[in-house]
N, C-alpha and C positions, 0 to 999 in steps of 0.2 A: 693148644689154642684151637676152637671151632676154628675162625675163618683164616684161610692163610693168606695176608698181606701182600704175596709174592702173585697170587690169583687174582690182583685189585688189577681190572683195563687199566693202564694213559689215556685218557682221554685226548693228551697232547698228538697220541701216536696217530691217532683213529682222522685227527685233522690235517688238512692244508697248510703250513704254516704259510702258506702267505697270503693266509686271513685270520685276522684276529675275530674269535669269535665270540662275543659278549652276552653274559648270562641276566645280568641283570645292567640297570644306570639308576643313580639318584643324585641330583644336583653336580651334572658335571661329573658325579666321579662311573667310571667303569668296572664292572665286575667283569673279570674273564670266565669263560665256562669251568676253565681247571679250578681257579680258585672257586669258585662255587661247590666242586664238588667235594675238596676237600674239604671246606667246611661243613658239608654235608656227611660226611665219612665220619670227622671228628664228631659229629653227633650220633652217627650209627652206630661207634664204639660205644659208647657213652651209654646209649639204650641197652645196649646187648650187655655192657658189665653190669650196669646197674639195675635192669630187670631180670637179667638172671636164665636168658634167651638160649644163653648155649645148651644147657638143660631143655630146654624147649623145643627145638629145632632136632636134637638129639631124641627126644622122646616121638616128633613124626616120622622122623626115619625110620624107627622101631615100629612106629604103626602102621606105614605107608610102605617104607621103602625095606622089606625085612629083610630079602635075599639078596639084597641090590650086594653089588661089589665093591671093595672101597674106591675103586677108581668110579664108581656111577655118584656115590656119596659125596668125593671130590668133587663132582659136577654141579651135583644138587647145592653143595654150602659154595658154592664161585658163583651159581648163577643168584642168588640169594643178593652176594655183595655186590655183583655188578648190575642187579637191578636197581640199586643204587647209584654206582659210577654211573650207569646210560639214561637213568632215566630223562633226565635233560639234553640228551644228544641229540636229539630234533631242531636243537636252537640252532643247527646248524641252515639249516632252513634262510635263505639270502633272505626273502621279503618278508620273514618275522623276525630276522635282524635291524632290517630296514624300517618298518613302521612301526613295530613295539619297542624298539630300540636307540632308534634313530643312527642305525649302524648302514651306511651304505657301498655296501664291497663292490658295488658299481657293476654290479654284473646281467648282459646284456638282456634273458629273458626273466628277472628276479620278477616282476611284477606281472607276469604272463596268466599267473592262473587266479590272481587274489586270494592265495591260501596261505594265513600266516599263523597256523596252527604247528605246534611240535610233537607235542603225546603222542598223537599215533605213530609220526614217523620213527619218534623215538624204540617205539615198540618193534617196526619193524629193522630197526638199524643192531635191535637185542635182539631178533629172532635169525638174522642175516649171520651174526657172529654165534650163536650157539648151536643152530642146525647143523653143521660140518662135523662139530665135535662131539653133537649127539649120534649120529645116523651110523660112527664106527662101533659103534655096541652090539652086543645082541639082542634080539629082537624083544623079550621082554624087557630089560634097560631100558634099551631105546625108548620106547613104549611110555614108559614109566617118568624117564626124561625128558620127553617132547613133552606132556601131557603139564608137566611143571614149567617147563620153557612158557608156553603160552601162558601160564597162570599168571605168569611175571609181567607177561608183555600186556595180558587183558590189565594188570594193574596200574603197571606204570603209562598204560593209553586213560586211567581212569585217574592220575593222580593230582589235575587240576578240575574235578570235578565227582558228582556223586556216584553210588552202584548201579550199575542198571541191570543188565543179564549179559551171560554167557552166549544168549544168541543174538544180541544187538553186536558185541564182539564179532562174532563169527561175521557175520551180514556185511563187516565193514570189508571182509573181500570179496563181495559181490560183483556180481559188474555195476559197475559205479559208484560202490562204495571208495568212504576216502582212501582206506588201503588202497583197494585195487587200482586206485588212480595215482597215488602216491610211486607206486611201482612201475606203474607202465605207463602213463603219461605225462607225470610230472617230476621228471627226473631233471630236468635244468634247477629244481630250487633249491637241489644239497649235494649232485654229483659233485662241484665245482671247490663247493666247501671241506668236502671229505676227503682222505688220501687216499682212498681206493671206491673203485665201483661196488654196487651190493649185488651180491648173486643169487639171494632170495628171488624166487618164483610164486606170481599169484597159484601159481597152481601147485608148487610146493607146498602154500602154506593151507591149502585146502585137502591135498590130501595130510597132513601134521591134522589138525582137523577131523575127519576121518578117522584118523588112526584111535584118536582121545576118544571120539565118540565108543569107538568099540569096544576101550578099552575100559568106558565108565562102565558098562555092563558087569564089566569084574570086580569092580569095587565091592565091598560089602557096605551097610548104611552106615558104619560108623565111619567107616572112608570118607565116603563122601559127604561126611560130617566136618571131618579132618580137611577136606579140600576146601569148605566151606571158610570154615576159621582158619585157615591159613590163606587166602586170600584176603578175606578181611584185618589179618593180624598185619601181615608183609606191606598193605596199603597205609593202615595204622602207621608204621614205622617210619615209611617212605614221605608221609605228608609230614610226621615230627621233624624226621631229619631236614627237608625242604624248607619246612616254614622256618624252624630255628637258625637256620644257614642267611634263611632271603634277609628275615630280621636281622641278626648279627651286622650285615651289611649295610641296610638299606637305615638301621633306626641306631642300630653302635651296642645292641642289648645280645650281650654273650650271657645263655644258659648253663649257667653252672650246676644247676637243684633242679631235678626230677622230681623231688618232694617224695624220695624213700625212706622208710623207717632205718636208720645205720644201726640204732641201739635202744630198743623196746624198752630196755629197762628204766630210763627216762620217763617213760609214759608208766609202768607198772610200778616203779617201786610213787609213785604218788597214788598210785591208786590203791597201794600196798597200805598208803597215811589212814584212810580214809577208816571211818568209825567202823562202819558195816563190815569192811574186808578183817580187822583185826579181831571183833567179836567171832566172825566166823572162824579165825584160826586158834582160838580160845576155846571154840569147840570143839574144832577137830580133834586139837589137842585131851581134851576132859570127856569128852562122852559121845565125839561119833565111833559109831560101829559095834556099839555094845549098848544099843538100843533095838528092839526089837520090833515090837509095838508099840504105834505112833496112836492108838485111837482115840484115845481119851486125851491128847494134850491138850492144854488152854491156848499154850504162848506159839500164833503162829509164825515165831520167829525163827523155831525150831526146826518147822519144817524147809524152812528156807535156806537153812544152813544147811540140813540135810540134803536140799535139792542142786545148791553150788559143790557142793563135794561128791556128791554122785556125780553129777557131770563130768565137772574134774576129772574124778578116777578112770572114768567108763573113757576122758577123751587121751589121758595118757596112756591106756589100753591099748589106744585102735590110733595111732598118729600118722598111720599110713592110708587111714581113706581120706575121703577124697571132701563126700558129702555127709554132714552130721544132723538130724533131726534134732530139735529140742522141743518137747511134747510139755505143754506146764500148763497148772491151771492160771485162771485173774488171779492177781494177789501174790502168786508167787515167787516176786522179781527175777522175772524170765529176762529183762535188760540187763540186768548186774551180773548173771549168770552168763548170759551172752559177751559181756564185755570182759572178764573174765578169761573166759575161753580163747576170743581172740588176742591175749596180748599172751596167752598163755602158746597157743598155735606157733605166735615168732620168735617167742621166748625159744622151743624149743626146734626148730625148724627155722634155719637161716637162711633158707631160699626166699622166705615171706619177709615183704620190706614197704605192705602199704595196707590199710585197713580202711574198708568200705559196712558202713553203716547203710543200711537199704528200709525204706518202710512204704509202706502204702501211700501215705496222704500226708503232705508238706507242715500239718499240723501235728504229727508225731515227729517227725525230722526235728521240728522247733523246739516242741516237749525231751527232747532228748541232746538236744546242743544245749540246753535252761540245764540239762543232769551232768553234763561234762564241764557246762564251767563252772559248776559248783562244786568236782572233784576237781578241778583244776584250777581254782579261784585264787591258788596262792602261788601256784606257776604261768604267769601268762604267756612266758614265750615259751611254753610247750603248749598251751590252748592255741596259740595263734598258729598252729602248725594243725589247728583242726578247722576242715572249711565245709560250709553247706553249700552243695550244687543244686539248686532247684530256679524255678521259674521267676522266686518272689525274691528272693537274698541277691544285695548289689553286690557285683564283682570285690570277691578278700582283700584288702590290700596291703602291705606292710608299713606300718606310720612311721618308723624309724626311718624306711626311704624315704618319705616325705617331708621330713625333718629339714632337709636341704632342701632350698630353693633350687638350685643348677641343677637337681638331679630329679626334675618334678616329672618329668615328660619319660625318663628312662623307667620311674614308678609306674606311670599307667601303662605303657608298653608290657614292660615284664607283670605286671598284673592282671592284665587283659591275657599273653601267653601263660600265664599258671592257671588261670580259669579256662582257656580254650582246653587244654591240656592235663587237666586235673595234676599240677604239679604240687600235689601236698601231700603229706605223711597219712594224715587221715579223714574220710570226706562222708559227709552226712548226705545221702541224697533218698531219692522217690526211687518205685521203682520201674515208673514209667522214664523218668531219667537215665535208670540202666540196662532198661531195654532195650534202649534208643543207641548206647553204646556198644549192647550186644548183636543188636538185627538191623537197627536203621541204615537209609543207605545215603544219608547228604555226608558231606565232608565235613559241619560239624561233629559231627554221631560219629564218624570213623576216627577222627582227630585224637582220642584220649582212651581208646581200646586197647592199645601197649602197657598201657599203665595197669589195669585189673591183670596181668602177668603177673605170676610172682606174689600176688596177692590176700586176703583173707577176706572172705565176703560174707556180712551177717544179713540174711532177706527175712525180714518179718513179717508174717500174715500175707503169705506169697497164693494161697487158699482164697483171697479175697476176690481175685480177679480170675475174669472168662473161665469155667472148666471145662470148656470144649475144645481148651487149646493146652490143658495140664499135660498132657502126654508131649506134645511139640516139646512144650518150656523145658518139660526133666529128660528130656531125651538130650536136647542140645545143653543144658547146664551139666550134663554129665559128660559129655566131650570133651566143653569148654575146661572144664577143670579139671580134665586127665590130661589133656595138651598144654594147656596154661599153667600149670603148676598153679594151682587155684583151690584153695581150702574152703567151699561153701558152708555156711552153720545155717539151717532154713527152720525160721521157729513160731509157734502160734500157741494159744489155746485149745486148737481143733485143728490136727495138722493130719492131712488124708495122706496114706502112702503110697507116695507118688512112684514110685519104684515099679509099681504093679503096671504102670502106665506105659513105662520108661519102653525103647526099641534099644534099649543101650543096657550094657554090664556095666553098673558106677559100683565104686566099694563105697556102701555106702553104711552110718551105724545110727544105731538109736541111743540118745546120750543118757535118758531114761529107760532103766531098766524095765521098772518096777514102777508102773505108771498109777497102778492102784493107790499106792503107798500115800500118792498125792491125790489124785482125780476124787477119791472115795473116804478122802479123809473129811469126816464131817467139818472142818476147819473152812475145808473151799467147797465140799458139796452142799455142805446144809446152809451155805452163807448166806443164799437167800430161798425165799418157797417160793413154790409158781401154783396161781390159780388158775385154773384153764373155765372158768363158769362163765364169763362173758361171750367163749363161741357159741353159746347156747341161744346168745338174745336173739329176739325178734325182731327187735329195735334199737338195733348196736348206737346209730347214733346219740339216743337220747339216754338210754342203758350207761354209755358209756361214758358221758359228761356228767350224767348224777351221780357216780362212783367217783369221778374224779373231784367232783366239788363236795360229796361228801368229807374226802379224805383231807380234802385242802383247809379243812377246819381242827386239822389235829396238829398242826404246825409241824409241817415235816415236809421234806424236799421230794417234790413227785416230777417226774419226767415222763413223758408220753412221745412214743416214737411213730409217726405213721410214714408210709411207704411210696405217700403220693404228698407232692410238696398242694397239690388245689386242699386236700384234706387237713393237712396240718394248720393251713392258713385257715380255712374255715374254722376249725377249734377253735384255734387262738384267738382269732376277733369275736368267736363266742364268749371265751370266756374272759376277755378285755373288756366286754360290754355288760360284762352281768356284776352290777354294784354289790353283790353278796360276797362277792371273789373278794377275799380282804388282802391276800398276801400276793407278792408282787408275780407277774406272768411276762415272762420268755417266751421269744421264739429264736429257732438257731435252724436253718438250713443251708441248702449249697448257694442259696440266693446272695448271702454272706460275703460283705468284705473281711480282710484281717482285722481292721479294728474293730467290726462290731463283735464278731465272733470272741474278739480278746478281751470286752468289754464286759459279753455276755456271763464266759468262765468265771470271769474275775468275781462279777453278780452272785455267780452261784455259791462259789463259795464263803464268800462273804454272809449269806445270808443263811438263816438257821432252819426258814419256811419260803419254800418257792414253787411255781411250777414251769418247767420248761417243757413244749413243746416243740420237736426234731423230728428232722426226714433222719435218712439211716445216715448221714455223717456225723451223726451222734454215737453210731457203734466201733469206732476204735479211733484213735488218736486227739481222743476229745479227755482231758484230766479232769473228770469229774468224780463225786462218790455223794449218789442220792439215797433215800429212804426207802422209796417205793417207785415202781417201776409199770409202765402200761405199754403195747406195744402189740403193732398191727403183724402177724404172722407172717413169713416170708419163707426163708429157709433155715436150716438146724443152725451153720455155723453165725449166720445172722442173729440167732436167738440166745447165743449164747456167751457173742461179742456183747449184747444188752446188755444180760445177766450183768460183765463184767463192768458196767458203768454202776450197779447199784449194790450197797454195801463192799465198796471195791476196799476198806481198810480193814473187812472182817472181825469189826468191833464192835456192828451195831446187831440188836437183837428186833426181831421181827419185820425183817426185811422180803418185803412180798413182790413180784409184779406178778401183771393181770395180764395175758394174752388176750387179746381181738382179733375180726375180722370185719375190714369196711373194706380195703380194697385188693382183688385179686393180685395175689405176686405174679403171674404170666404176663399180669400186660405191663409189669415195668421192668422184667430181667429177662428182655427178649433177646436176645443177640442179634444187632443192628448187621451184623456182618453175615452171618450165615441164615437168619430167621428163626432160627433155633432155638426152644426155652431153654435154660438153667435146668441142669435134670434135679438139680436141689429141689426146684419147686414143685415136681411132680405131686401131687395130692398124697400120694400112700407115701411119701417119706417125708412128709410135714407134720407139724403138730396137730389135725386134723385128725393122723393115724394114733391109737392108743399106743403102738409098742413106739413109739419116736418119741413121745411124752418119757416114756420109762429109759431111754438112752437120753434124755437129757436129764432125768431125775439118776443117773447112775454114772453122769460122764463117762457114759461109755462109747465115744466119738469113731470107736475102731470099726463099731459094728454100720455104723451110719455111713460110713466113708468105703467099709466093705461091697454097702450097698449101689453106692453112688459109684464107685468105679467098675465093678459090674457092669453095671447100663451105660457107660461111658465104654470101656472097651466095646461093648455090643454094637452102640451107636458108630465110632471112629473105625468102624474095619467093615463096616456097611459098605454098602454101592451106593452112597453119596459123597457130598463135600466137604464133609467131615473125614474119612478117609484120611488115618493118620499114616498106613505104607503108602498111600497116593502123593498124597503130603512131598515126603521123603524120596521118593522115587523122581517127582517132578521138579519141586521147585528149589528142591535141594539139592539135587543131581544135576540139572541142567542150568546150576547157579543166577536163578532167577529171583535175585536180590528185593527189586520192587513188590517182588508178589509175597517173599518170604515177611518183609516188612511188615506191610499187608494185614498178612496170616496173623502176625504175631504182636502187633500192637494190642494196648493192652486197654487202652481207652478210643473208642471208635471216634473220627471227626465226626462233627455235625457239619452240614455244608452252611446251615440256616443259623446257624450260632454267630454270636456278631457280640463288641466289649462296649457298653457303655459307660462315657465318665460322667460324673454324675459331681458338678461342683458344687462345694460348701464347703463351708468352716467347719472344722472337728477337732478336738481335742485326744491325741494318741501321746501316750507316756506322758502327762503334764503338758506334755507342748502341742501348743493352737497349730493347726495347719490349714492354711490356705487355699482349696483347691482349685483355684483360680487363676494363681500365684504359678503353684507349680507348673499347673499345664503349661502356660505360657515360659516358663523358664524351659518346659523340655523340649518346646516347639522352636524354641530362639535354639537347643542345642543341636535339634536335630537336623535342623534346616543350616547350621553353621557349614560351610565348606572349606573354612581356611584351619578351623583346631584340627590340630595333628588326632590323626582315624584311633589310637590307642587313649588318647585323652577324652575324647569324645562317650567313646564307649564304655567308659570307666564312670564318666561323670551322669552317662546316661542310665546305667544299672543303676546308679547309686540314687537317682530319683526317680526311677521305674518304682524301686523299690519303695517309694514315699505314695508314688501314686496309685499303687493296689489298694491303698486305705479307699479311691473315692471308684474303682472298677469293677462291674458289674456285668455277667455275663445274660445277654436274652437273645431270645428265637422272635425272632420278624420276618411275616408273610407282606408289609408293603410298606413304603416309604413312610420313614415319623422325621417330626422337625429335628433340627439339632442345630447348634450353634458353628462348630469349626469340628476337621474329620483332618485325622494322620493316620493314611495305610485302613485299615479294619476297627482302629479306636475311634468311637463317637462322642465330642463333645459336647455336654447339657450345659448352657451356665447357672441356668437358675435349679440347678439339684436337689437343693434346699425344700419344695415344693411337692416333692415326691414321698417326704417323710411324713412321719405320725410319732409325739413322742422322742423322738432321734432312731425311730424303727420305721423300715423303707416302707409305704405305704404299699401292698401289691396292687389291690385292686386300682387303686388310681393310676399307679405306673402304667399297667396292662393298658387303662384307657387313655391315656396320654401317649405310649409309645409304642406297644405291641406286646404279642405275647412274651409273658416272664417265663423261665425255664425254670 
């Protein structure tokens, strides 16, 4: 057994008994601090068996602590658990007994300083009992010791509250930091309480301090990768254990289900049901591997099956790395492949007990939970064990607990903690969602980081976002999942190797061997032709609307993507207004609620002749498959997510688009955060260059991505801010969480962005909704102070989630009217006024309320 039980503090020992010292109160009843922490303990087991920790904990020792001795090792897994036992030992604290408690041990200066905080002191009451038994070591031990001592103590001072840095820690024993006061001037508020004096010294804990600092110099960068994530992972653990404990007490909801996978084969032998999986094994069986030549097939079914069994083989090859590429073209169900993989990963590897679906944009997430409950549409209570974590989906909740009236209130508590907590077997999210779990630093974001432990993580089209920051991402997902026991599969159509990037050794494999086999098989390359004649015009705008109204009279589905949301509107109200237009015209951009956008697809398919005009949230997680295709030039991967929206079933014959140019890609893929262009867009590796035309005429994405990380190492080791060793050296080393954040966010805020609701009646799924109605029902919810805080929040996801139908995101430079305002939401009643059609009018908006983003 990692932790020895006999190495758990008393916290009874460490007290006065002739004060009873109280952790928590709720109505009349008292929590004692011992009882609190066992039931804090009973949930740190809990984590540790069922994520599979001991293996984890074991695997930084090897990284971190390699020579250590097992008595230094001892130290290292005691101080682990009794960051646990102490971290609430600050409640000893008389006047946060007395005012957050109403505990008063009547003691003579309890109210002397007004500080009824505990964390920090908690920290120094854990630094007070581990110093003595660090400092008999030798000096590297020691060393090596203290330096984790304080990671504990920086933790548990941070564990009712977010990350901030390592040197706001340090600062708090400043002179007149709370430490320092804590120690030397405020010692009436827990000598009295404690059964011994503390013999920490501000000046001991400054040179401890000291000592780290020197010591980080000897790290190598994946150390201090290691020091990174295990800070974040030990805080992870400490806020589950806490919160589950305070719950258990405070609301009566004991956590039995982490929401781990026990037995995969649940989930696989239905997926085993499913048409597609059994035809593929009909294959493998009769004709894979004594096919040679694939160039002349018709049926690209074949190559599909080809492409799930190459995977396969290549990932029961290699089941010891870590990180797996999956390189595929459109068309080639890189989803089914991927799903696959992961159930095959836990099938064979019992340390993985939870599957994480990752994608760009909340509109693939959806498209992809519509594909699991259609394999699972005849098991529901294994669907119901799959949940979407994103912005727009109301908190999961189990209808069987709500089946009972008596047991309504214990439903939205334990549903509110499975959501805080990601406690489900398998979770659809963004991947702005899991970045927030891997870098963010408020205590939601650190809340459900224990749970990717032990894990399988599939990231889709991870290529989509910032590449000035590709190097960071694969440097730290290669840590993460050598320490986390963490199986990443990271997959696209145009997937660059990130490896070349990486400051980290990951075993990492390519599941496609033989990538030609696919890329160059006329099946996916010849699926559609591209005409590059319209960079030629002189006259793009008018060039390029009498090409499109020409074709709109052959009856067939034309999309047009431009790069500037003022461009596309302009189109579209052109060609809204030209009575020759016979067949119906679309508009789709990020302007978009869920219903209209859902409204839109639905349109499109349904219809045989259309044209749809899109900004670029038309290039991936949009289920569409049109005719012909037109579209303003940007960058390669950009050009060849298009491609994948036109002739996406590889059935249809003369499927063309047309490249253009109306507006430069620089001024809309600047990066907000550094000022820095997209080196995608650089002129000589766009479609502009003839040899970049011939790497997308040959899918040859290697030679493109060859190019682009080139100029990307060049630029990141420069003497700027870009500087990925600067990176690593500062804000990684010197655990500066806020900035790491920062760095690593993946969608920049706007300060000037602001949610308008915009009411009216609309008809979503058959059924009328109100927008009227609802706001007012959310504003009675959220304004209520007497429903119990887990009911509230349950019932308020669940018509958040109703209200994204009427919200709307713009940029305003000065005051516009609005009816009623909650927090950053702006209430319009008359919303209805802003449309055209049931399509939001922009230009009126714009002059009625400010600029539209």
């Amino acid at each position: 057994m990692y932790f020895d039980c006999d190495k758990k503090i008393n916290v009874s020992n460490l007290l006065n008994n002739r004060y009873l010292i109280y952790a928590h109160i709720k109505d009349g009843r008292n929590e004692r601090l011992e009882e609190h922490i066992d039931r804090c303990l009973k949930y740190f087991y809990k984590i540790i068996e069922d994520k599979g920790f001991e293996e984890i904990f074991e695997q930084i020792e090897r990284e971190i602590f390699k020579d250590i001795s097992l008595k230094g090792k001892e130290i290292f897994r005691e101080m682990i658990l009794n960051t646990v036992t102490l971290h609430d030992i600050g409640k000893v604290n008389s006047y946060f007994q007395k005012k957050k408690l109403q505990n008063d041990l009547k003691l003579r200066n309890c109210g002397k300083y007004k500080n009824s905080n505990h964390s920090m002191l908690s920290s120094i009451i854990y630094i007070d009992i581990y110093f003595p038994k660090i400092r008999k070591f030798t000096k590297v031990e020691r060393d090596l010791l203290l330096d984790f001592m304080m990671l504990n103590a920086y933790i548990i001072s941070r564990h009712h509250g977010s990350l901030n840095s390592w040197e706001q820690f340090k600062e708090k024993f400043d002179l007149d930091g709370e430490g320092e006061k804590l120690i030397v001037e405020q010692k009436d508020l827990f000598e009295d309480t404690l059964n011994s004096k503390l013999n920490i010294t501000v000046e001991h804990i400054r040179t401890i301090l000291d000592i780290i600092k020197e010591n980080n110099e000897k790290h190598t960068k994946e150390q201090l990768v290691y020091k990174y994530i295990y800070t974040r992972i030990i805080l992870s653990i400490l806020i589950a254990c806490d919160f589950y404990s305070t719950s258990e007490f405070m609301d009566g909801v004991e956590i039995n289900d982490i929401g781990i996978i026990n037995d995969i084969e649940e989930f696989y032998d239905v997926f085993k049901k499913g048409e597609i999986y059994k035809s593929i094994r009909n294959y493998e069986k009769e004709q894979y591997g004594k096919k040679k030549d694939f160039t002349n097939i018709k049926d690209i079914n074949i190559l599909r099956n080809e492409m799930f069994l190459d995977a396969e083989k290549k990932l029961d090859d290699n089941m010891e790395s870590n990180i797996f590429y999956l390189e595929a073209p459109t068309g080639s169900g890189k989803s089914n492949v991927a799903t696959n993989l992961s159930f095959k990963l836990l099938q064979e590897d019992k340390s993985k007990n939870k599957i994480f679906y990752v994608y760009p944009f909340n509109t693939l997430v959806e498209q992809n939970i519509n594909t699991l409950e259609k394999v699972f549409e005849k098991e529901k209570d294994i669907f119901n064990k799959i949940a979407v974590i994103n912005s727009i989906e109301s908190i999961k909740v189990d209808k069987k607990i709500n089946e009972s009236e008596n047991s309504n209130l214990e439903y939205y508590k334990r549903a509110l903690l499975n959501k805080q907590f990601l406690n489900y077997p398998m979770v659809l999210t963004t991947h702005v969602t899991i970045f927030k779990y891997l870098f963010g630093t408020s205590k939601e974001d650190i809340f459900p980081l224990h749970q990717l432990a032990g894990s399988v993580i599939v990231l889709d089209e991870i290529q989509s976002y910032r590449n000035l920051i590709w190097g960071e991402i694969i440097t730290l997902l290669t840590c993460y999942a050598k320490i986390l026991n963490i199986k990443i599969i990271i997959m696209s159509a145009t997937l660059p190797e990130l490896d070349k990037l990486s400051l980290s050794t990951g075993n990492t494999v390519k599941l496609i061997e033989d990538r030609r086999k696919y890329f160059e098989n006329p099946i996916f390359k010849d699926r559609v032709n591209v005409d590059y004649s319209l960079l030629q015009s002189q006259n793009i705008e008018d060039d390029l609307y009498n090409h499109v109204k020409e074709k709109s009279y052959k009856g067939k589905k034309i999309l047009i993507e431009f790069i500037s949301k003022n461009s596309a509107y302009e189109f579209y109200n052109r060609l809204k207004e030209d009575m020759e237009i016979l067949c119906d015209v679309e508009l789709m951009s990020g302007d978009d609620n869920i219903a209209e956008r859902d409204r839109i697809i639905k349109r499109v398919k349904d219809k045989d002749s259309l044209i749809l005009v899109a900004t670029q949230v038309v290039e991936a997680g949009v289920d569409i498959d049109m005719d012909i295709g037109y579209k303003n030039i940007s960058m390669l991967d950009s050009e060849e997510q298009f491609l994948g929206r036109i002739n996406r079933s590889c059935k249809k014959e003369g499927s063309i688009v047309y490249f253009f140019k109306i507006d430069e890609a620089k001024r809309v893929y600047k990066d907000r955060v550094t000022s820095h262009s997209d080196i995608r867009i650089n002129k000589d590796i766009t479609l502009e260059n003839e040899s970049i035309r011939n790497i997308l005429r040959d899918k040859n994405f290697s030679k493109f991505y060859g190019l682009v990380i080139e100029r990307l190492k060049n630029l990141t080791s420069g003497l700027n801010d870009l500087n990925i060793e600067d990176f690593f050296n500062r804000e990684i080393k010197n655990l500066d969480f806020k900035k790491t954040e920062e760095k690593l966010r993946l969608i920049q805020d706007n300060e000037s962005k602001i949610s308008v609701y915009l009411s009216s009646n609309i008809i979503v799924n058959d059924e009328e909704l109100n927008g009227e109605d609802i706001w007012y029902t959310y504003k009675k919810l959220l304004l209520n102070k007497t429903m119990d805080y887990s009911e509230r929040r349950v019932k308020l996801s669940e018509i958040r989630s109703e209200m994204n139908n009427f919200i709307y995101e713009i940029r305003w430079n000065y005051d516009f009217p609005y009816n009623d305002r909650l927090g950053e939401l702006y209430f319009i009643e008359d919303g209805d006024k802003y449309f055209k059609e049931g399509k939001l009018d922009k230009e009126k908006f714009i002059s009625g309320i400010g600029d539209f983003i």
